[in-house]
KOLNU-856626 format. One record per atom (N, C-alpha, C): x, y, z. Coordinates in steps of 0.05 Angstrom, whole numbers, plus 5000, padded with zeros to 4 digits. Layout:
REM KOLNU-856626
XYZ;...
***
This chain:
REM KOLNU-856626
686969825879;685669565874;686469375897;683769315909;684469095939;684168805931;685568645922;683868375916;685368185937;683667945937;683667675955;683767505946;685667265954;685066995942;684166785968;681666745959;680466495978;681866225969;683766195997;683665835981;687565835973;688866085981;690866145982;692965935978;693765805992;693665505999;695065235980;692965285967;692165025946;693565075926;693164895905;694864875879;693565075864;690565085866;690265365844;690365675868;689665705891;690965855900;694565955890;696265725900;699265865882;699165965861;697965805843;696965905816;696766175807;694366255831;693266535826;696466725834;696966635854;699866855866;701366945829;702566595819;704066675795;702766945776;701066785767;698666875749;698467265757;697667215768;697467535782;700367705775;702967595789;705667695785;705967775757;705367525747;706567425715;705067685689;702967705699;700967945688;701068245690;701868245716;703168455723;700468645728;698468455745;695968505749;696468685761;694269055757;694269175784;692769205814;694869075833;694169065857;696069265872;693669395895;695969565908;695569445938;693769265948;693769055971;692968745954;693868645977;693368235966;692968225991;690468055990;689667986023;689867626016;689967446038;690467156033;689167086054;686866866045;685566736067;686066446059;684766376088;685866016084;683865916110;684265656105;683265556136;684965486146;683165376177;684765386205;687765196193;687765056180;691264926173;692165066165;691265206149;692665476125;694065656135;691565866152;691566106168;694766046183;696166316176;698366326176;700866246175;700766146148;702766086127;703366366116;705266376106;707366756090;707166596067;705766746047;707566776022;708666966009;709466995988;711567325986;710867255965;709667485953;708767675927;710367985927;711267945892;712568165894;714068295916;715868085925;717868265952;716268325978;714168225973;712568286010;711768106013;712167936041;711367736053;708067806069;706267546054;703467666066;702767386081;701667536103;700467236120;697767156115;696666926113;694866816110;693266816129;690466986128;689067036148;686466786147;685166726171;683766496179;680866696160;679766536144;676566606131;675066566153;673466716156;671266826172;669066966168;666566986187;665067026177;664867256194;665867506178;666467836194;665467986171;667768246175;667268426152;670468466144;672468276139;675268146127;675168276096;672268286078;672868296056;671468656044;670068766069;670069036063;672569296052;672769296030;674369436014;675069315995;675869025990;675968895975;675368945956;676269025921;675169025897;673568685885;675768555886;675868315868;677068055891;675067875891;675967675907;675767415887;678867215890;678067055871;678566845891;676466635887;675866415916;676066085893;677565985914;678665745903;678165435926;677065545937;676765215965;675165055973;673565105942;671264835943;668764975944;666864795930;663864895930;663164955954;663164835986;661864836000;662765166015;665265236017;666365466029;665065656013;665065635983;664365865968;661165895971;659965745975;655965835987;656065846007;657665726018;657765856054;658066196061;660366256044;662066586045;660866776023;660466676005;659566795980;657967055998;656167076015;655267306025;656667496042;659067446056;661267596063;662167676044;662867606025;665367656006;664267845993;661567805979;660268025970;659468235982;658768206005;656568406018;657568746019;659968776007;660669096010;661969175982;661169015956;660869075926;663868875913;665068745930;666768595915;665968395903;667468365877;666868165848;667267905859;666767735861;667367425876;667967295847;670267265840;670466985813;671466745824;669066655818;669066335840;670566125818;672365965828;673265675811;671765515821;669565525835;668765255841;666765135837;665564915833;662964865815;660565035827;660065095860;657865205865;655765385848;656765565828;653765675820;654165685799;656665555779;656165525753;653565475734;652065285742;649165335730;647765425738;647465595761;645865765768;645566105747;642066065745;641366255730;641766585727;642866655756;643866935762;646866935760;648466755751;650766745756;651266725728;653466925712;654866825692;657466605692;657266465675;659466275673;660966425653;663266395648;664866615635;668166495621;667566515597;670866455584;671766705574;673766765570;672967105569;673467065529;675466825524;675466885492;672066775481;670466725498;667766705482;665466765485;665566835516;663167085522;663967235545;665667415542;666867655563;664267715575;663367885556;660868005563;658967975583;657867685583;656467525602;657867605630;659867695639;660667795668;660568065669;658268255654;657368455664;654668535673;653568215669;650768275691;652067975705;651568035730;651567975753;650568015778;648767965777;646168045795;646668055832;648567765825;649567775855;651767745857;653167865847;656568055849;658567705846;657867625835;659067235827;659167315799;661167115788;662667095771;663866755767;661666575755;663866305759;665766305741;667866165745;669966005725;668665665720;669365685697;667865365687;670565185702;668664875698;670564715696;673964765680;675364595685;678464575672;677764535641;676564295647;675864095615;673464265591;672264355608;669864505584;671064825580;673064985600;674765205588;676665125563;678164935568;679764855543;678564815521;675664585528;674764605496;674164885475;672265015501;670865185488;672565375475;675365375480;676565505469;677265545454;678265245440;677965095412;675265115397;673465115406;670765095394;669965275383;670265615398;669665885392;670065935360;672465905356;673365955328;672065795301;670265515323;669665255288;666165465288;665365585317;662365595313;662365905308;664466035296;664766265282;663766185263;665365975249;665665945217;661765845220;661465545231;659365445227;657365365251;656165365259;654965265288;654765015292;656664945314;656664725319;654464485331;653564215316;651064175330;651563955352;653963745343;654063585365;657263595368;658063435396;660463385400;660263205419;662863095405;663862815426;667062805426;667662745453;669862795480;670462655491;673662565484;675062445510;677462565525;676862675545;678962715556;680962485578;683162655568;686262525582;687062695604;685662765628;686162885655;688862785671;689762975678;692062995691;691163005721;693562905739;693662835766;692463095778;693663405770;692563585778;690563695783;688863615759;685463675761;685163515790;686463375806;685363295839;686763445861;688663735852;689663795867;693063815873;694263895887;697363885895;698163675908;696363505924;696363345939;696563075926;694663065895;694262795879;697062885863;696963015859;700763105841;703062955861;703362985883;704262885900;704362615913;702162485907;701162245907;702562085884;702462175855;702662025829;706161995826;707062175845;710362165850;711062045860;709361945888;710061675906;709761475896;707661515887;706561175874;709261075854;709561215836;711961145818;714661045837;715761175855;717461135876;716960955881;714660855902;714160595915;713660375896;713560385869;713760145853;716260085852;718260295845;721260255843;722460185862;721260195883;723260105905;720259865928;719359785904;717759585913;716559425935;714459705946;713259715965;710159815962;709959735991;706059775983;705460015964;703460095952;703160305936;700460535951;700660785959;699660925965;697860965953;694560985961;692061065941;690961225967;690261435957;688761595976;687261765958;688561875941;687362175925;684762085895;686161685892;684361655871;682461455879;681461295861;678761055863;681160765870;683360815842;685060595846;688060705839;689060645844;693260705838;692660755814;693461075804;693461195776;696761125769;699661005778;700960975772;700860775748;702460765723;701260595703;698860505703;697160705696;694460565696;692360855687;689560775672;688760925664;685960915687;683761215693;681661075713;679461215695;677461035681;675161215669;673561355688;673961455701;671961585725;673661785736;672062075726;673062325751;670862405755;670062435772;667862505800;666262255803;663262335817;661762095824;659262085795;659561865792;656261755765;654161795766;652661895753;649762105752;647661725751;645261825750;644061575748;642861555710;644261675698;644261665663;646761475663;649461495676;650761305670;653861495667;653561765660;654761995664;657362005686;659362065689;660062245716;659062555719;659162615739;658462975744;659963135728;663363055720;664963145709;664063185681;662262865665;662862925644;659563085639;658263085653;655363175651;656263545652;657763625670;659263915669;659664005641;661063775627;662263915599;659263965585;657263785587;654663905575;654164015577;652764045600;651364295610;653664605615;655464705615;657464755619;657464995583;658564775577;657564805547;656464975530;654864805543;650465055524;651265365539;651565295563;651465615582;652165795561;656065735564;658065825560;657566075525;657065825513;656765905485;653665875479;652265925487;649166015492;648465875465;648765595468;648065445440;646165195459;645065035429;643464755437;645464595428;647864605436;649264415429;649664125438;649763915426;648963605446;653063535452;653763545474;657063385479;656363155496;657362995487;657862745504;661462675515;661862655533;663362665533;664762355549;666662315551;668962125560;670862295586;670562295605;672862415624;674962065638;677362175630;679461955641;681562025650;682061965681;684162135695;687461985681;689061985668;691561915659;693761955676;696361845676;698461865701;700662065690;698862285673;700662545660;700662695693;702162865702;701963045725;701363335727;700663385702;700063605697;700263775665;696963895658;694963905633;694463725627;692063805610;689663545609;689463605572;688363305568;688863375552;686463255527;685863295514;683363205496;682563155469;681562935462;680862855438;677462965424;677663145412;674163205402;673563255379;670963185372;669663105345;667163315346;667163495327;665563605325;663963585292;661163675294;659163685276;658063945275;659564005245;657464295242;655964285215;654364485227;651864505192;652664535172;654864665166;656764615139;658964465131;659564335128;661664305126;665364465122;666764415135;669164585146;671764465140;673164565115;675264445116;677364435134;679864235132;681464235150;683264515142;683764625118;685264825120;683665155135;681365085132;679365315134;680165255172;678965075182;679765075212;681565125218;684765035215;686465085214;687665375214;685865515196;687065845198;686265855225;683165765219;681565965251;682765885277;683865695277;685165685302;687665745307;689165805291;691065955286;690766315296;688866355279;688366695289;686666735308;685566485328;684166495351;685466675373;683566765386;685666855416;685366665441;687666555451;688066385462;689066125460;689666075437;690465815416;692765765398;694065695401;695765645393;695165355373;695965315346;696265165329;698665055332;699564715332;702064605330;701564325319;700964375295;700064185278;701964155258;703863855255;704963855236;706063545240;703563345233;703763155238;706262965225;707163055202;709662895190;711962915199;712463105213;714963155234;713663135256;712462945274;711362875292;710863165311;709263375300;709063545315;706163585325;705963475357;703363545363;702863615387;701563725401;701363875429;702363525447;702963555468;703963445495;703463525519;702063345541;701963595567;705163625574;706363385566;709763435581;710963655579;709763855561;711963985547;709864335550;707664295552;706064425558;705664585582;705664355594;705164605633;707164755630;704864955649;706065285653;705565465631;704865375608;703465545583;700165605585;701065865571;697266055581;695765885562;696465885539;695165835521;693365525511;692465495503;690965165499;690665145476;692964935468;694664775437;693264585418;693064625399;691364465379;692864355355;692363975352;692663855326;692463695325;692963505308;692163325293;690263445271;688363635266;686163725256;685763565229;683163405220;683463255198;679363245201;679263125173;676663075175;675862825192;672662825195;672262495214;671262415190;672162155192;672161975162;668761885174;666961815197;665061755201;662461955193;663462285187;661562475192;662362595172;660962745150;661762895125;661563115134;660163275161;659763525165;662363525193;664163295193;665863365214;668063355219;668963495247;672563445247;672663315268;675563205273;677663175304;678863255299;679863345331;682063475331;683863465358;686363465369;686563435399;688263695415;687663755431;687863885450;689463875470;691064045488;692764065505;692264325517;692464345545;692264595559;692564435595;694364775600;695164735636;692264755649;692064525657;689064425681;689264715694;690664795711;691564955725;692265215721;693065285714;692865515693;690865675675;690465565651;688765625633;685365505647;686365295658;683965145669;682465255692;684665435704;682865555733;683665775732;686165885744;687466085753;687266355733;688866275708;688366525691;686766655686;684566335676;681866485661;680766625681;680766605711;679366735730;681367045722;683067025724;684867255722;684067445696;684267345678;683067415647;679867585652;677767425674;676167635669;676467785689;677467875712;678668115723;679268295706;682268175690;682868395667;680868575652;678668415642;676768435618;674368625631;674568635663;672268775679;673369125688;676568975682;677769275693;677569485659;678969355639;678469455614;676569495609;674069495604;671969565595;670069755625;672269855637;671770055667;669169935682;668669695684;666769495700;667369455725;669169585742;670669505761;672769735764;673069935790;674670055792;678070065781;
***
């Protein structure tokens, strides 16, 4: 097994390195690309130091089984025809062909499947924020089908990268030692402070971010489901984290949910609100899994719940789940 990580580099690049170790994925080469800043940097996987080779537009990815590319929409439609062109799987993190009609979008706890037609050897990973939900969601639209939902998420510094993680550290610094305050990575200084806006505003009134979780959404779990959502970047540094209300055709108790997310795969239940027990990103990063509670009825909706959410941006949000459907392509012998 030859695989590659585009994008080597970056915060979900490292990611992929752990993720891969930690799984005990089988690779018998790791190739690492990067650009011209990148290209040749060492990282060491499993006891071998690999150098970061400059992406190009050659034949770099012939042999390649599985390439998982992490460095932005524009690199990934740029390369996407290298990468593929000699039968390797491309699982893209990056928004480029997620709604695109030849391309499956893919969570693997809710439609594995959907990443065995692939017409043009792509494979997206969703957004951070609409993987976590859906994950939570899988198990309520077992019981009942879900018809609407409404979303706020609590985004962490990371959903902008290693760089905004790094940023939200200074800023705290330079208040304490009371000096100008660094803004580069956001709109305004995320240090104490909350920013309703991650990406740029649709002309509905939307960001792109939160218009993703919609559309995103329907794909994913091949429903007409309506989400509205709230995206708000918070000065947590890492997992994101979320408040959602869902509406289903039946009504669903809180103990009935409660099992199902309990015996979900991927989910973890930590609900136990009288001993103040409830998911945290603090306490969270670096966990595969994406944490659920509060779970209670919505006193506004007789057919509904809330409930809140916790999961690693990074992790669960990019890196694994890309990793997860590798796994799921090699098990079901879809992939050498």
């Amino acid at each position: 097994m030859k695989v590659a990580i585009v994008g080597a580099s970056g915060a979900v690049g490292q990611e992929f390195l752990r993720v891969l170790d930690e799984r005990n994925f089988p690779i018998d080469e790791l190739v690492l690309f990067g650009s011209e800043r990148s290209a040749g940097k060492k990282y060491t996987f499993r006891g071998k130091e690999i150098e970061v080779k400059l992406l190009q537009h050659n034949d770099d990815f012939k042999g390649v089984d599985i390439a998982f590319t992490s460095a932005g929409a524009g690199i990934s439609k740029e390369y996407a025809a290298d990468i593929t062109k000699y039968g390797a799987v491309m699982i893209d993190n990056s928004s480029a062909f997620r709604m695109d009609n030849d391309v499956p979008l893919v969570v693997p706890e809710c439609n594995a499947e959907d990443a065995l037609n692939r017409p043009r050897g792509i494979i997206a990973n969703p957004n951070c924020t609409t993987i976590m939900m859906v994950v939570a969601l899988q198990p309520l639209e077992n019981l009942s089908h879900i018809k609407r939902i409404h979303i706020a998420s609590y985004q962490a510094a990371s959903g902008a990268g290693a760089a905004a993680m790094e940023e939200l550290h200074q800023q705290y610094k330079e208040i304490i030692e009371n000096k100008p305050v660094t803004v580069n990575k956001f709109a305004y200084q995320l240090a104490y402070n909350v920013i309703p806006q991650i990406d740029v505003f649709q002309d509905n009134g939307y960001t792109k971010e939160e218009m993703k979780m919609f559309n995103e959404t329907r794909k994913i779990m091949h429903s007409d489901v309506q989400c509205s959502a709230m995206c708000v970047r918070v000065p947590a540094l890492r997992s994101h984290s979320e408040a959602i209300w869902v509406e289903t055709e039946r009504p669903i108790s809180v103990e009935e949910a409660q099992q199902a997310f309990a015996s979900a795969e991927g989910l973890q239940l930590m609900d136990d609100p009288q001993n103040k027990v409830y998911p945290m990103p603090l306490f969270l990063a670096g966990k595969d899994d994406v944490y659920v509670g509060r779970v209670r009825k919505d006193l506004a909706n007789e057919n509904g719940l809330t409930f809140w959410i916790v999961g690693d941006q990074i992790k669960k949000g990019a890196a694994l789940n890309a990793v997860q459907i590798a796994e799921y392509l090699i098990k079901v012998g879809n992939i050498k």
